[in-house]
N, CA, C and O of each residue as an XYZ file, in Angstrom:
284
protein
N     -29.662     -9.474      2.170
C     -28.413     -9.504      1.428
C     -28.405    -10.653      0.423
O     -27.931    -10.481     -0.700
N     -29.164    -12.374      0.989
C     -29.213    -13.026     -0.175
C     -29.815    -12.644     -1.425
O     -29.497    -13.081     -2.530
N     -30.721    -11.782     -1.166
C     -31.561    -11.239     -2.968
C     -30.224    -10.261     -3.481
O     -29.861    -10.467     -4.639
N     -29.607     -9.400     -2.836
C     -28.685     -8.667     -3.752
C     -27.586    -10.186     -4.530
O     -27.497    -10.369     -5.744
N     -27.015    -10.907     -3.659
C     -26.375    -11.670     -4.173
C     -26.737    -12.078     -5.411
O     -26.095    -11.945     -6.452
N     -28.358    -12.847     -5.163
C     -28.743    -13.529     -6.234
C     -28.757    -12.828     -7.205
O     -28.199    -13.393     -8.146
N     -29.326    -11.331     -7.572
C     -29.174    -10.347     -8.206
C     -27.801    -10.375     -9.312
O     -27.612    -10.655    -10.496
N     -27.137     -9.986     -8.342
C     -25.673     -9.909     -8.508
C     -25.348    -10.869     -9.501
O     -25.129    -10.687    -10.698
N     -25.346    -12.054     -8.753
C     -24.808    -13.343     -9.772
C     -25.846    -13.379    -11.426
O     -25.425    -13.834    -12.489
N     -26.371    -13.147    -11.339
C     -27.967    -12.789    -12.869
C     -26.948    -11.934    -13.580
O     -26.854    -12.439    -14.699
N     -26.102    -10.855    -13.500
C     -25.821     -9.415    -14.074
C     -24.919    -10.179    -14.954
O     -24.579    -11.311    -14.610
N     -24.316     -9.440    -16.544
C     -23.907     -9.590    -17.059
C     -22.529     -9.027    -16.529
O     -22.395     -8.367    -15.498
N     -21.585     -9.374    -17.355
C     -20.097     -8.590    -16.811
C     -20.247     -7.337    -16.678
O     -19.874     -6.699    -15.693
N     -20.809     -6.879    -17.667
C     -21.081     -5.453    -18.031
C     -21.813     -4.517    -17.133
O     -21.512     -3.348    -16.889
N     -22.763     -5.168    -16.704
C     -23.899     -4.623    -15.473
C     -23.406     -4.791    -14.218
O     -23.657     -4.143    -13.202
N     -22.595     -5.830    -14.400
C     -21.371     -5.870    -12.972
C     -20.491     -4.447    -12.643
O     -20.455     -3.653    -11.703
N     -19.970     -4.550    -13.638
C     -18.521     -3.277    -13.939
C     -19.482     -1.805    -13.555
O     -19.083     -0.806    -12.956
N     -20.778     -2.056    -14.091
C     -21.923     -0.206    -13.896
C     -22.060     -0.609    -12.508
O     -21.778      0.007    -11.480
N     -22.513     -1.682    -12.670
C     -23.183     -1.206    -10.162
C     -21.695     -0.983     -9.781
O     -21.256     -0.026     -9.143
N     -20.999     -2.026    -10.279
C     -19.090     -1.406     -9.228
C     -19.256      0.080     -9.229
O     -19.666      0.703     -8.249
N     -18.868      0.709    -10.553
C     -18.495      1.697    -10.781
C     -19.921      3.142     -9.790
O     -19.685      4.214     -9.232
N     -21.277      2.374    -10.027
C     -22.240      3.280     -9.228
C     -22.209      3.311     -7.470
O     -22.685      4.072     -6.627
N     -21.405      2.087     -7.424
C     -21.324      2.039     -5.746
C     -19.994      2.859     -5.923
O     -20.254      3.977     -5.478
N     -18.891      2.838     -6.296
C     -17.680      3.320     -5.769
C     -17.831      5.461     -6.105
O     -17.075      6.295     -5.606
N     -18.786      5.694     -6.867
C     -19.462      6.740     -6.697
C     -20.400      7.486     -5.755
O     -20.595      8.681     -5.531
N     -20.952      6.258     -5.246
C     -22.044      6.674     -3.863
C     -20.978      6.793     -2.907
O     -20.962      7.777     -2.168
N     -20.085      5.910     -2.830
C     -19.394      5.855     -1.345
C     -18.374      7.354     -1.189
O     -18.130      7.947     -0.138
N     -17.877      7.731     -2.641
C     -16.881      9.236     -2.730
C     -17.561     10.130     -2.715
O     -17.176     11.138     -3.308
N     -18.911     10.136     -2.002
C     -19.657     11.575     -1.769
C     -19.528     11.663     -0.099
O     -19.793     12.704      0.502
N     -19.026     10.270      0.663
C     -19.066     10.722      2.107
C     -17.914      9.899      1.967
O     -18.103      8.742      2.344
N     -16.395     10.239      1.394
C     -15.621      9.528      1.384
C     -14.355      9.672      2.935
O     -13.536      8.857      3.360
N     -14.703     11.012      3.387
C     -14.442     11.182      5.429
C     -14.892     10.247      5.538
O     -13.877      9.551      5.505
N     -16.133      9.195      5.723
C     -16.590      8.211      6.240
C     -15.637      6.692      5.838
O     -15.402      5.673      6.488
N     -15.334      7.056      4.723
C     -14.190      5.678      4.129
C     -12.932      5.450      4.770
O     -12.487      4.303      4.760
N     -12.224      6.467      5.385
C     -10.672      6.341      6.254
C     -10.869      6.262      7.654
O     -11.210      7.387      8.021
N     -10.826      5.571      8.506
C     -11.232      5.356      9.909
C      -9.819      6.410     10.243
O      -8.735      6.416      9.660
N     -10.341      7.355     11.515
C      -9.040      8.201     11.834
C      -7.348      7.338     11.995
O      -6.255      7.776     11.636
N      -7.648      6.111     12.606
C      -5.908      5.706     12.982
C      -5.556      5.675     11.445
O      -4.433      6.011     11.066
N      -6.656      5.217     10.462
C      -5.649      4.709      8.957
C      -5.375      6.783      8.368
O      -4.426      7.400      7.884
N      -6.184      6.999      8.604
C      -5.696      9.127      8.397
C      -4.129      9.345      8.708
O      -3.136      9.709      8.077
N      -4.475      8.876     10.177
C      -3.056      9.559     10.555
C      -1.845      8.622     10.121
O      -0.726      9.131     10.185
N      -1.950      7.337      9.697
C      -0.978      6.995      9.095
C      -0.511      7.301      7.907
O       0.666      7.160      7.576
N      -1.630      7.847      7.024
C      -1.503      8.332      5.917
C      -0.660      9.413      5.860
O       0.039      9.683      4.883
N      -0.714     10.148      7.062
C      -0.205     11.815      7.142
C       1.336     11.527      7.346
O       2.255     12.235      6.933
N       1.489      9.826      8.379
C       2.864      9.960      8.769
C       3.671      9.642      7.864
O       4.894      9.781      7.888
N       2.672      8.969      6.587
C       3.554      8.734      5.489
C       4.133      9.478      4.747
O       5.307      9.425      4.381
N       2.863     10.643      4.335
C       2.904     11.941      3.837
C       3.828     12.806      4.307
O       4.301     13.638      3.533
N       4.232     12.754      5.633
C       5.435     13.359      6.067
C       6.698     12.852      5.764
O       7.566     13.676      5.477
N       7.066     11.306      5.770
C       7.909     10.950      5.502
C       8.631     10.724      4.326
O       9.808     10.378      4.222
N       7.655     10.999      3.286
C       7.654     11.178      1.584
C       8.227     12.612      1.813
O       9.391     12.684      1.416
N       7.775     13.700      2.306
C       7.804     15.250      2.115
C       9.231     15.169      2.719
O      10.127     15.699      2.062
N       9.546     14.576      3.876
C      11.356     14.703      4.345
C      12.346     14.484      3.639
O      13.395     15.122      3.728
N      12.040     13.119      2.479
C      12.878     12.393      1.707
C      13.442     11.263      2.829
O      14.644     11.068      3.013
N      12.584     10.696      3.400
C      12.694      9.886      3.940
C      12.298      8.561      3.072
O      13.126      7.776      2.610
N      10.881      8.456      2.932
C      10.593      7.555      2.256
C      10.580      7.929      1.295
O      10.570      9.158      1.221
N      10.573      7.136     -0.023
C       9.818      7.673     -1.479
C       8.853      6.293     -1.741
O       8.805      5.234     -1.114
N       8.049      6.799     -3.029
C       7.076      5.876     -3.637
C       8.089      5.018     -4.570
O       9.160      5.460     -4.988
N       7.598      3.769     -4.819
C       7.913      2.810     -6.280
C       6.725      2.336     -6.894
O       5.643      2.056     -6.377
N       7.072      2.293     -8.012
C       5.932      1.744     -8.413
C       5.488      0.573     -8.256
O       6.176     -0.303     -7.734
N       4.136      0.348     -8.730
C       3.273     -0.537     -8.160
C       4.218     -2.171     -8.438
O       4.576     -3.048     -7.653
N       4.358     -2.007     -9.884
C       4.761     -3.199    -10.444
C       6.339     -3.511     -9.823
O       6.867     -4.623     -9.829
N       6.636     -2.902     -9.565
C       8.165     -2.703     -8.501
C       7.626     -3.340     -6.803
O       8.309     -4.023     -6.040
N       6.380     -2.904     -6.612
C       6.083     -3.629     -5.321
C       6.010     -4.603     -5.337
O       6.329     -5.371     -4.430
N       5.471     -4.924     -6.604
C       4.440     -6.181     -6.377
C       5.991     -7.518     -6.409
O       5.956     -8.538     -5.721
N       6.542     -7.354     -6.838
C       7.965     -7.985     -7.148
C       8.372     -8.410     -5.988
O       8.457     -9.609     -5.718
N       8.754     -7.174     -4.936
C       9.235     -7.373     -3.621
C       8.120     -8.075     -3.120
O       8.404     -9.262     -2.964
N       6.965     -7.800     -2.810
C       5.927     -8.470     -1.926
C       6.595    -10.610     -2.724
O       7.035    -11.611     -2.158
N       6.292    -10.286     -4.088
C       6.325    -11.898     -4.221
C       7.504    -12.715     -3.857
O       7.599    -13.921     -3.631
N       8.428    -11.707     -3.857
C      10.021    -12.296     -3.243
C      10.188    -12.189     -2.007
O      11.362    -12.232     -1.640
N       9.181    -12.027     -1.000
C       9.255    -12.210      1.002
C       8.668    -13.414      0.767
O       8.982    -14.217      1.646
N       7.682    -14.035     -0.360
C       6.919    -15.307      0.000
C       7.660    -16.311     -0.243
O       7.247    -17.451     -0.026
């Protein structure tokens, strides 16, 4: 893992942003493997609770507001 690092740190921004973008491509071909089942089913209970009108979405920049106003 230290040679990828060292690697890593050598890359231009640019060659940074292509391996990101080539890893986050390798990983969405077995992306079942990316959600461990408990985080699934929370997803679903959310998904249900959006579909009731229970919960709804806000946007991001609307979260991010609340998150900085609990600190």
């Amino acid at each position: 893992m230290l040679a990828v690092a060292e690697a890593i740190d050598k890359m231009t921004t640019a060659e940074k942003f292509d391996t990101l973008n080539y890893l986050w491509s390798s990983l969405s071909i077995s992306s079942d493997e990316l959600v461990p089942d408990w985080h699934r089913r929370e997803l679903e209970k959310t998904e249900a609770r959006v579909a009731a009108g229970v919960e709804r979405p806000i946007p991001w920049d609307v979260a991010k507001e609340i998150i900085k106003g609990a600190f």
